[in-house]
N, C-alpha and C positions, 0 to 999 in steps of 0.2 A: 586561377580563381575558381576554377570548377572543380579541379581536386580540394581545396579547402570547401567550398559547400557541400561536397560529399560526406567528406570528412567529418564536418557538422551534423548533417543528417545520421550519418549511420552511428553518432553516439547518443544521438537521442533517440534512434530505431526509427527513424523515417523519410520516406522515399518521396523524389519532387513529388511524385503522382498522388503521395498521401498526405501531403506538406499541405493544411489547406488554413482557413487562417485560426488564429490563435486567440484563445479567450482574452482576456484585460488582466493584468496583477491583480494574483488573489493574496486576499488579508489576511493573514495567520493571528487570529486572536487565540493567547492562551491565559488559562484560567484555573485556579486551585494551587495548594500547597504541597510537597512532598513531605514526606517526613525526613527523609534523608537525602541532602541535595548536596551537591561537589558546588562549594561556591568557586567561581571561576568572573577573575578581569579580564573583560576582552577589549584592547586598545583599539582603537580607530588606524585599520592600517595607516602606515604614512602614505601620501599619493592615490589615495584612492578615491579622490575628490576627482579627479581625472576620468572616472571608470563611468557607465550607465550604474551598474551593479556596485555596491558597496559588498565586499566579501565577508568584513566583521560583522556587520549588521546580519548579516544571512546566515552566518555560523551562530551568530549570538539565537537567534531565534528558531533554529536546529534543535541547540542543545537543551534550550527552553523547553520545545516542545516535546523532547521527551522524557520531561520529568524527572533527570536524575543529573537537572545544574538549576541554579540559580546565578545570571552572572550581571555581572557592574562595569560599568564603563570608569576606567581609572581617572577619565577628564583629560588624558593628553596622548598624543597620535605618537606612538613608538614602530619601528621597525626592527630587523627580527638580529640586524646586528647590535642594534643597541644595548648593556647594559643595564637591565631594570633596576629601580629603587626597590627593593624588595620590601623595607620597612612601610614605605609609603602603600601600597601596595599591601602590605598585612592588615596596616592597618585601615581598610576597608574590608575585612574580613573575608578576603582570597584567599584561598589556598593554593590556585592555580594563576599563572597570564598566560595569554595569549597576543601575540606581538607581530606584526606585519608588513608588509609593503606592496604598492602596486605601481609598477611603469610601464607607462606608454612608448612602444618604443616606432621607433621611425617610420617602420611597415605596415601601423596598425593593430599588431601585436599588443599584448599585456606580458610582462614576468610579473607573474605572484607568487608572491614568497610567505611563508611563517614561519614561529619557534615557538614551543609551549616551555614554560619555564615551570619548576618548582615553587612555589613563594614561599612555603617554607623552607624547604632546605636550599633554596637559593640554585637550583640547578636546572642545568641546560634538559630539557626534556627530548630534545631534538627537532628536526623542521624538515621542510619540502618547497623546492620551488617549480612553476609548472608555467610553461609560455603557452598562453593559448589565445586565439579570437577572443573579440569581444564576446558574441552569442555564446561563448562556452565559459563567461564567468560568475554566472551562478554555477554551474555544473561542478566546477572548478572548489568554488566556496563551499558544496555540499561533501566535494571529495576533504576538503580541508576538516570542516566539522564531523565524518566518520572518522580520520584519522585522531583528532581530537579525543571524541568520544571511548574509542576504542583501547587508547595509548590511559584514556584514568579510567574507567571501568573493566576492562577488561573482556567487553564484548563487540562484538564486530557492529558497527554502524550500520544506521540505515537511509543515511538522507538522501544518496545518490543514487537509491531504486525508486521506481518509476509504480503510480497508480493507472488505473482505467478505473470510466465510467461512464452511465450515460445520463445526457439530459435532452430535454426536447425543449423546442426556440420555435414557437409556432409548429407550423405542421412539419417541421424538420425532427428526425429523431440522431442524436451524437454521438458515435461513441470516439471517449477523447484519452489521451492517455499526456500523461502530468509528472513534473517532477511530486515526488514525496512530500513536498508541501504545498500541493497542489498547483504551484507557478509554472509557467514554460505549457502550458496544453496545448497541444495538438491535435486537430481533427484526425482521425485513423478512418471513419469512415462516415456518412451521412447518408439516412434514405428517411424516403417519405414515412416506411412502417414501422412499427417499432423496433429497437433493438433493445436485447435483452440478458442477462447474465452472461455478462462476461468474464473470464476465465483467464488467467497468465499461465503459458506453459513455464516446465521447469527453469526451461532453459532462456525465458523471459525473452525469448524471440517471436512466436506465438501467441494470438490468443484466440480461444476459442470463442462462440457467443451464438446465442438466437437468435432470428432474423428474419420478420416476416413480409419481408418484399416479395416473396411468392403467394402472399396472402395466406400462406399458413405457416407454424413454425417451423422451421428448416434448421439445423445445425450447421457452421460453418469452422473453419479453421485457417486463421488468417496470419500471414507472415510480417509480422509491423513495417519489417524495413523495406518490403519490397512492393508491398501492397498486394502481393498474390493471396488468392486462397483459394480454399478444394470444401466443399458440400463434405460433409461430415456424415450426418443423418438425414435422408430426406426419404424416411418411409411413409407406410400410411398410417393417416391419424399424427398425433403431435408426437414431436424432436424436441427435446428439453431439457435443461440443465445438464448444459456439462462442465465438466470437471476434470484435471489430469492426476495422472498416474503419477505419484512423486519418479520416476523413470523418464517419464514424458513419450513411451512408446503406446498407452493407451488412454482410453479418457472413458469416466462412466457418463451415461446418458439416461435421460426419462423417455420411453417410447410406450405410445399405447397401438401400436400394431397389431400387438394379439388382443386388442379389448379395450386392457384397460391400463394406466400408469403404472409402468412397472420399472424397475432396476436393471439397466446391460452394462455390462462393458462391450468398447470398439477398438479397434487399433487407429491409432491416431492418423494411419493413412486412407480409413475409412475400413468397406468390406462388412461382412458379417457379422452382428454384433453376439455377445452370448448372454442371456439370462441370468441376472444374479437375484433377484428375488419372486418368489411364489406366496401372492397373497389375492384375496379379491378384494382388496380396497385399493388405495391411494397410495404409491410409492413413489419419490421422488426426493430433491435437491441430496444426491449422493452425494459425499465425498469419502476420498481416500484418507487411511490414517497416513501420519507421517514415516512410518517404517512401510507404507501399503500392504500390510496385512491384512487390514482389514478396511471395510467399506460403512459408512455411516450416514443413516438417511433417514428422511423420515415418514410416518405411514399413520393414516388412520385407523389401521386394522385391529384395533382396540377401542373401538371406539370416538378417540379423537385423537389430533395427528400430537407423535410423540418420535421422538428420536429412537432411531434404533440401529445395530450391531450386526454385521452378519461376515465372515471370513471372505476375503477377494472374491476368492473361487465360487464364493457361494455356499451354503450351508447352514446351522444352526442360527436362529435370530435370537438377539437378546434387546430387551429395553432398555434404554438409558435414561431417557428421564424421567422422573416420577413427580416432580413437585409441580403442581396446575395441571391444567387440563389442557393446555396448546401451545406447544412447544415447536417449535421450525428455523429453518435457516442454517443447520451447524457446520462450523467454522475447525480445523484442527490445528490448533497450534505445530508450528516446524519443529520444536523441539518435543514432543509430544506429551505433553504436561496438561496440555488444556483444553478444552472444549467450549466454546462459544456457543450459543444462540441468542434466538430472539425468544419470549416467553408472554405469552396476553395476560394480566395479570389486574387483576378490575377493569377490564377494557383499556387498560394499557397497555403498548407494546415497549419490552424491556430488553436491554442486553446483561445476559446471564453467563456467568463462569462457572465450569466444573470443571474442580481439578481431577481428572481421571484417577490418579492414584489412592483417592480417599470416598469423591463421588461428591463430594463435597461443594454445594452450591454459593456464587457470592453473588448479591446484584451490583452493578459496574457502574451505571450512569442516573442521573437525573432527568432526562430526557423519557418521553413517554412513548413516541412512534420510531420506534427504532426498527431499522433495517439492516439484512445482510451483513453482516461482521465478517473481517478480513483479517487474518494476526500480518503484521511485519515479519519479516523475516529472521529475522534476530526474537522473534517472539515475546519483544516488550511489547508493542504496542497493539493496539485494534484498532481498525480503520472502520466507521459505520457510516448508512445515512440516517439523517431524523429529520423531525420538525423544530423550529425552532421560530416564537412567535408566528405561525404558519408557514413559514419558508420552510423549506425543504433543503438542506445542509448536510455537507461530509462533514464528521469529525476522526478527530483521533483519541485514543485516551489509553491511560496506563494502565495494568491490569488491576490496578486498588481503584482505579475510578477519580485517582486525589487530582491527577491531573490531564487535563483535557483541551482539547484545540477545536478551533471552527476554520474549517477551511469556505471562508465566506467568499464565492464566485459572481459572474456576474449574472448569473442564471440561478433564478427559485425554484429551480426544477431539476435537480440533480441527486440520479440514485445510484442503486447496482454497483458501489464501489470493490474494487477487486485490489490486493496488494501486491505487486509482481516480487521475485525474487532477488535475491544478489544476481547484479550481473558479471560476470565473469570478468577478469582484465582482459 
């Protein structure tokens, strides 16, 4: 019994000690239209009336949310040896099924099985079956809908990586870490002070985040599965915003030590940090590009705070953005194509895209108090917080903006979201 709850734990990255308890089922509402969508039938596995977790139902609203399926329930529960009606089936206008099974077996176990079919060409796409606990069949369902996704589009999924965020519950402050659509959260940590930007290292075992249970900000570096961590930054004056090194051996940090907010890098096992920006204004929320060449942050040394450019190492600054006058938060997409931020724009806050290659701006959302932007790892998506009817809400949305999700919790108080990486087999 104990090797299986380990087993549990260390695939959701967490330790009894950090195991604390778990928010309620969060709702995934999704909303908008694509232009180009893979219509896709996903059958009601057979037996899965049996399960807490429904796997089709969680695959179906996977592929939903990220905007490149539309899919339909054929009306009748198929499993992955059976057969399809192909006709039947086109004519709901699939061009994909999806076919399943789930059994209960003696131990307590489940085998879940699938097969993704052709409906045009009437061919076997292939399938996977996987015996696991109960508690690991969403997990399970999310590995099913990356393979899914990956096998018709051609890019690697993302539903079985993991976010962090925080929210405060009365005078408690959380920082929680969730599957990708938010379900499955976990306390990682709880204090009275706030906590604050949290960070996934590369290697998605890690996160970093600000902490002010010492009464002032302190940098921390926290190990999810084990619940260890080691003090990062803890100079004089504030420790803030950090960030990793696509490497995961260093992380940049905001320290006003010598003064004033300024740009370091640190080695991720703490030590010495070095100087990456020389200005007397405001620097801060760095990040790495995704090749880490270069470091992106931003400053009001122009008068009001704008994005800007300067080599790892340190060196020449350049400005990035130019449209409005208060631009912050930037986000680098992992393929490195994109640039995120937030933008005030008639006293609203917006999330902005710039494609690096051309400089070229889009606005993303409808929403007006947006915060912090996270790309996915596959760099379809964005993961933000905002307002919504005054709530305070994660969502996710496409890079066109057409399609969008609310990851509605049971907490109106949820920010700081961070998107963790692929994780590793």
């Amino acid at each position: 019994m104990m090797n299986t709850l380990r087993a549990q734990l260390a695939v959701f990255g967490l330790s009894a000690l950090t195991l604390m308890n778990a928010v309620a089922q969060v709702r995934v509402d999704v909303s908008g239209v694509g232009i180009t969508q893979i219509p896709i039938a996903i059958a009601p596995f057979k037996g899965q009336e049996s399960a807490t977790q429904k796997p089709s139902q969680i695959v179906s609203a996977d592929l939903e949310r990220s905007g490149q399926f539309r899919s339909t329930d054929p009306g009748v529960a198929l499993d992955e040896k059976t057969l399809p009606d192909f006709a039947s089936i086109r004519q709901k206008n699939a061009d994909a099924l999806l076919t399943g099974s789930v059994n209960k077996l003696a131990d307590g176990r489940f085998d879940v099985r699938y097969r993704l079919w052709d409906a045009i060409k009437g061919q076997d796409l292939g399938g996977q079956s996987f015996l696991v606990v109960a508690s690991d069949l969403r997990l399970v369902s999310h590995k099913i809908a990356d393979q899914v996704y990956e096998k018709l589009t051609g890019d690697k999924g993302i539903f079985s990586t993991r976010i962090a965020y925080i929210t405060k519950q009365g005078t408690k402050h959380i920082l929680w870490v969730a599957d990708a659509d938010g379900e499955n959260a976990q306390a990682a940590l709880t204090s009275p002070e706030p906590i604050i930007s949290p960070s996934w290292s590369p290697s998605g075992t890690e996160l970093a985040y600000v902490s002010f249970e010492s009464r002032k900000p302190v940098v921390y570096v926290h190990e999810v599965l084990s619940g260890k961590r080691h003090v990062l930054a803890n100079f004089k004056g504030s420790n803030s915003a950090p960030s990793w090194s696509p490497t995961g051996k260093s992380l940049v940090v905001t320290l006003s030590r010598d003064g004033g907010s300024q740009v370091f890098t640190i080695d991720s096992k703490g030590g010495e940090p070095k100087r990456i920006s020389q200005s007397s204004g405001i620097d801060t929320e760095a990040v790495f590009s995704a090749d880490g060449s270069s470091i992106y942050f931003v400053s009001d040394r122009g008068g009001s705070p704008q994005i800007y450019r300067t080599p790892a190492t340190g060196g020449p600054v350049q400005r990035v953005t130019f449209s409005g006058n208060y631009n912050i938060s930037p986000a680098l997409s992992p393929d490195g194509k994109w640039l995120a931020y937030v933008s005030r724009i008639n006293g609203q806050f917006k999330l902005q895209l710039m494609e690096l290659a051309t400089d070229k701006v889009y606005p993303v959302t409808d929403t007006h108090m947006d915060e912090r932007p996270s790309f996915a790892p596959n760099s379809k998506l964005i993961l933000y917080s905002t307002q919504i009817q005054g709530r305070e809400a994660l969502m996710t949305t496409t890079l066109d903006g057409k399609i969008s999700a609310r990851l509605a919790g049971q907490s109106n108080n949820t920010r700081e979201p961070h998107w963790g990486p692929f994780l590793k087999p």
